[in-house]
N, CA, C and O of each residue as an XYZ file, in Angstrom:
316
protein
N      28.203    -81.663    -23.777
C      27.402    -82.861    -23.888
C      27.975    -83.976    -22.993
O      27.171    -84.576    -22.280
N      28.992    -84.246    -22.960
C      30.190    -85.011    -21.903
C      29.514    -84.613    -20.556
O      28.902    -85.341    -19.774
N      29.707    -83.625    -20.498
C      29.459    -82.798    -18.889
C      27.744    -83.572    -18.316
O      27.453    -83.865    -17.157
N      26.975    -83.714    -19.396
C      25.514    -83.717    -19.339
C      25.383    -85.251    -18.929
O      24.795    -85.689    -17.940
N      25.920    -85.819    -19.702
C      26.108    -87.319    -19.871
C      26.934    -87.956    -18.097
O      26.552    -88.896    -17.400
N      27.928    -87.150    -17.897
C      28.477    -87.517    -16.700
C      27.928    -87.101    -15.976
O      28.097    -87.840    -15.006
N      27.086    -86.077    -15.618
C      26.060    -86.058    -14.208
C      24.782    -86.715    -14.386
O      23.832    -86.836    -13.613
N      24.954    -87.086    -15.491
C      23.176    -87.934    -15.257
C      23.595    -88.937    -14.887
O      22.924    -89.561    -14.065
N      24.814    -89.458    -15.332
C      25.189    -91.246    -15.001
C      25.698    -90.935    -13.097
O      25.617    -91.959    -12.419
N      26.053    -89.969    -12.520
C      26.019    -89.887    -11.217
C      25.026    -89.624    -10.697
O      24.572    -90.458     -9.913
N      24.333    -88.434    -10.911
C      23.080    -88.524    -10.472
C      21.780    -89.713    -10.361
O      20.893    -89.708     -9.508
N      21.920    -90.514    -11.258
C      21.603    -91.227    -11.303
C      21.576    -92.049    -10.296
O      20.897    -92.137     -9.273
N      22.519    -92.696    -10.810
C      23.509    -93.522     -9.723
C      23.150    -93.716     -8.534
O      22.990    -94.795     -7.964
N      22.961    -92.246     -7.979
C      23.033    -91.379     -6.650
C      21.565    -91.670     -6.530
O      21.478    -92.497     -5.624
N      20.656    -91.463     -6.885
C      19.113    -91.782     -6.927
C      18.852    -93.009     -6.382
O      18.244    -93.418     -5.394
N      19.661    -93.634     -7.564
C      18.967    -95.390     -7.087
C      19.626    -95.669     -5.550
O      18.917    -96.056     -4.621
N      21.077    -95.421     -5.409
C      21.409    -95.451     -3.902
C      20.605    -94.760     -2.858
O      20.898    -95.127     -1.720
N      19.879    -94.058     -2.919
C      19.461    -92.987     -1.877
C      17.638    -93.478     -1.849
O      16.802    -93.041     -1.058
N      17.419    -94.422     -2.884
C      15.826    -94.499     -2.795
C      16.455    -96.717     -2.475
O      15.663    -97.605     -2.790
N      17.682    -97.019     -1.946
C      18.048    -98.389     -1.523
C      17.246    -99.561     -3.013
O      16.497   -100.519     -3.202
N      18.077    -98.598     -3.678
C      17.381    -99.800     -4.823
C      19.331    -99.697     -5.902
O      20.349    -99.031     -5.716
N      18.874   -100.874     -7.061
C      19.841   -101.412     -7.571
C      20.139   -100.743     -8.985
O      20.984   -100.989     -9.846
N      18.526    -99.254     -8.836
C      18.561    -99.002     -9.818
C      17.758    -99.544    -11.323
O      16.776   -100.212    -10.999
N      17.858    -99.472    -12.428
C      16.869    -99.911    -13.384
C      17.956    -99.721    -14.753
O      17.457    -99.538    -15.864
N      19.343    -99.773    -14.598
C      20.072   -100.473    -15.221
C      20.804    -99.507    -15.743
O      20.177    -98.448    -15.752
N      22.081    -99.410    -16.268
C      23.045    -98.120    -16.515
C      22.466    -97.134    -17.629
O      22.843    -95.965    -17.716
N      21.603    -97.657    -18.396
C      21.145    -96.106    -19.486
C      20.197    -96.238    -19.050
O      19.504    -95.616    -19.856
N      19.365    -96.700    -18.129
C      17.740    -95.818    -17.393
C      18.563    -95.175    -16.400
O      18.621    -93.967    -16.629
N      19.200    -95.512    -15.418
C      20.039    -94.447    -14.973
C      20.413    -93.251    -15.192
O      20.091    -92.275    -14.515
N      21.331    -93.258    -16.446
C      21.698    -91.833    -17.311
C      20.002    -90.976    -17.719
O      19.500    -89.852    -17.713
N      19.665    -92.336    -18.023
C      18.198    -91.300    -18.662
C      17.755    -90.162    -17.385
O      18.058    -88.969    -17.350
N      16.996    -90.894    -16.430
C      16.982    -90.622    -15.043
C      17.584    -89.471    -14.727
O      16.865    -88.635    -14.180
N      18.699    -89.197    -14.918
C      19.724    -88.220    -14.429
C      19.380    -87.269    -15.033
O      19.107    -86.168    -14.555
N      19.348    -87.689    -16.493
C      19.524    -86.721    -17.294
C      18.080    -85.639    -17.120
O      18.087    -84.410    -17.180
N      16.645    -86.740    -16.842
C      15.657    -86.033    -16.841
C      15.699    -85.904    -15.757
O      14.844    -85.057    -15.495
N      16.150    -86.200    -14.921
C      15.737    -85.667    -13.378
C      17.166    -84.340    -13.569
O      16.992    -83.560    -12.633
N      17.942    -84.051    -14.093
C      18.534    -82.544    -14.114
C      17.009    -81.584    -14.130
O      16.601    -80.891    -13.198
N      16.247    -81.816    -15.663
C      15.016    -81.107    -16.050
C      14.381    -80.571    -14.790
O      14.219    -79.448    -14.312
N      13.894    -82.601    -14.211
C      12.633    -81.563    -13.244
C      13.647    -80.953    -12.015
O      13.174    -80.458    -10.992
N      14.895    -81.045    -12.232
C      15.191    -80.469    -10.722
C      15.154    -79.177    -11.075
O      14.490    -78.389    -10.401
N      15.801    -78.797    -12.090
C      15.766    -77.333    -12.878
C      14.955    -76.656    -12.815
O      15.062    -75.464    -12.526
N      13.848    -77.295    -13.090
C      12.152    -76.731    -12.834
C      12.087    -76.749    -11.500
O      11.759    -75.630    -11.106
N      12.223    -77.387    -10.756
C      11.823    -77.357     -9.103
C      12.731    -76.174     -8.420
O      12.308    -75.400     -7.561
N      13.960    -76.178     -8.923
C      14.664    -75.209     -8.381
C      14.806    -73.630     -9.018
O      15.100    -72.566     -8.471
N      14.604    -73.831     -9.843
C      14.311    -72.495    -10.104
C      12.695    -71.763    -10.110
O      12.487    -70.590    -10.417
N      11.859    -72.551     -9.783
C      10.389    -72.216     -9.042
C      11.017    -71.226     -7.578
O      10.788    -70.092     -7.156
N      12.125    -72.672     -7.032
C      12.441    -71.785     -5.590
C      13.898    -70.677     -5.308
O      14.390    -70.068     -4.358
N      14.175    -70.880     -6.750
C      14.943    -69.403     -7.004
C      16.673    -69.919     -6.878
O      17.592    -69.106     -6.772
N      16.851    -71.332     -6.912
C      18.081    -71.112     -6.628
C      18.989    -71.684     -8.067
O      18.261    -72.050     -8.990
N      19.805    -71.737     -8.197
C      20.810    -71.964     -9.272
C      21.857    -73.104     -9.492
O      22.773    -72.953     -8.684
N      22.001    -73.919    -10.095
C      23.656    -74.378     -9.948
C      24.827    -73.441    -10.243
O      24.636    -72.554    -11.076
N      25.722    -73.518     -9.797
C      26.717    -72.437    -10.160
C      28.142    -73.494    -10.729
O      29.052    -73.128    -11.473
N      28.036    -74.268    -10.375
C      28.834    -75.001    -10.466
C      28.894    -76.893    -11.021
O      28.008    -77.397    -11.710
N      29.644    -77.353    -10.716
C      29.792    -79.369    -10.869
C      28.995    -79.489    -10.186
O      27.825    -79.677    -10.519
N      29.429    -79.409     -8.996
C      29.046    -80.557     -7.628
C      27.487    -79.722     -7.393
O      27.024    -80.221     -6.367
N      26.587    -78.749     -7.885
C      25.428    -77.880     -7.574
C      25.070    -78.490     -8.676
O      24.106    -79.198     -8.385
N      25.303    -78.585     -9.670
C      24.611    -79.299    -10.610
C      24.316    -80.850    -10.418
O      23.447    -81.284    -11.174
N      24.750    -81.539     -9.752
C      24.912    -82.738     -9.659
C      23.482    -83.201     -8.223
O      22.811    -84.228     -8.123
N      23.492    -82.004     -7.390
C      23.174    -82.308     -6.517
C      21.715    -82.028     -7.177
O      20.963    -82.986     -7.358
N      21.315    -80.704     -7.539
C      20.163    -80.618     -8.566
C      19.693    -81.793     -9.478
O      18.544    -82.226     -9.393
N      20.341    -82.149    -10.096
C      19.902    -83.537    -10.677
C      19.700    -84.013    -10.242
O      18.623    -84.494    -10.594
N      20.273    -84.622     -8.933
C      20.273    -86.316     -8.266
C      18.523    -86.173     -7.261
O      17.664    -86.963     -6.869
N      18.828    -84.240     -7.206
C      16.801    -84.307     -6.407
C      16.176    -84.634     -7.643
O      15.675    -85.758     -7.618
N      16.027    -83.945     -8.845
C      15.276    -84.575     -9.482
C      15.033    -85.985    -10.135
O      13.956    -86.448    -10.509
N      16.376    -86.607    -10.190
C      15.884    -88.019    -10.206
C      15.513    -88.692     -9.639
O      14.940    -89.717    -10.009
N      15.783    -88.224     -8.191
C      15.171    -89.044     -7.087
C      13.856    -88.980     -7.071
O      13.240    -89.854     -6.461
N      13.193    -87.987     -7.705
C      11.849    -87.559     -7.557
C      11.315    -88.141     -8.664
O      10.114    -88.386     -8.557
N      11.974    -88.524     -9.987
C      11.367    -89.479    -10.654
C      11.304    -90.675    -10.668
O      10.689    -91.348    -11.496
N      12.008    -91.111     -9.645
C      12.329    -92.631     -9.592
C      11.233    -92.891     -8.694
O      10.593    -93.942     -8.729
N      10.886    -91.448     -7.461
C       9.408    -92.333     -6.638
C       8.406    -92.451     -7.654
O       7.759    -93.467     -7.911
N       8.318    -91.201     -8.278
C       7.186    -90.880     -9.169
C       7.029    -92.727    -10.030
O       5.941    -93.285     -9.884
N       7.790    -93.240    -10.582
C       8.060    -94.129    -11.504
C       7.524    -95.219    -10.689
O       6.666    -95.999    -11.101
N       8.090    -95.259     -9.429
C       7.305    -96.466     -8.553
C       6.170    -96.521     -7.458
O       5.895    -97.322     -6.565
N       5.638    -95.357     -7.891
C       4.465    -94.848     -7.369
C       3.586    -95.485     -8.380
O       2.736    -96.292     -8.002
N       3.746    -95.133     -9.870
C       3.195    -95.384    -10.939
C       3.107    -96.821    -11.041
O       2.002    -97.362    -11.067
N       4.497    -97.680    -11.118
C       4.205    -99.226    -10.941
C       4.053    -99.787     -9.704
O       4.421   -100.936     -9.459
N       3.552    -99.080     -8.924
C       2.719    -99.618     -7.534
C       3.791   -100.650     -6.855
O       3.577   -101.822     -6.545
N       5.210    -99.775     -6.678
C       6.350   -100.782     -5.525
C       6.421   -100.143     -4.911
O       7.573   -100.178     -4.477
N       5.526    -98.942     -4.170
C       5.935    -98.555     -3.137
C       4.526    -98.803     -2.529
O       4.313    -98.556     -1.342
């Protein structure tokens, strides 16, 4: 649960840096992470590949949060 909690709060993290934003505050962050692990999980295993590891898991998450964070400001019309 530790493990889950610490890549969503990086992944996260990693999202809001990579989409040049400040983010939407340290537990929408974690949330973020945490659900963007989900859809990356789903996205990546559609295309067959796996985490095997920390840093594969992390990177899996941080696509899917990134992908919810456009999704999110697609939805409130800032992009």
């Amino acid at each position: 649960m530790f493990a889950w909690i610490l890549i969503g709060l990086i992944s996260g993290w990693l999202a809001g840096k990579i989409l040049n934003g400040n983010g939407y505050g340290m537990m929408a962050d974690i949330g973020l992470g945490l659900l963007g692990g989900i859809v990356g999980g789903m996205i990546f295993e559609v295309l067959g590949v796996r985490a095997h590891n920390f840093i594969g898991a992390i990177l899996m998450s941080t696509a899917g949060a990134t992908a919810l964070v456009i999704a999110t400001r697609i939805i409130r019309d800032e992009i």
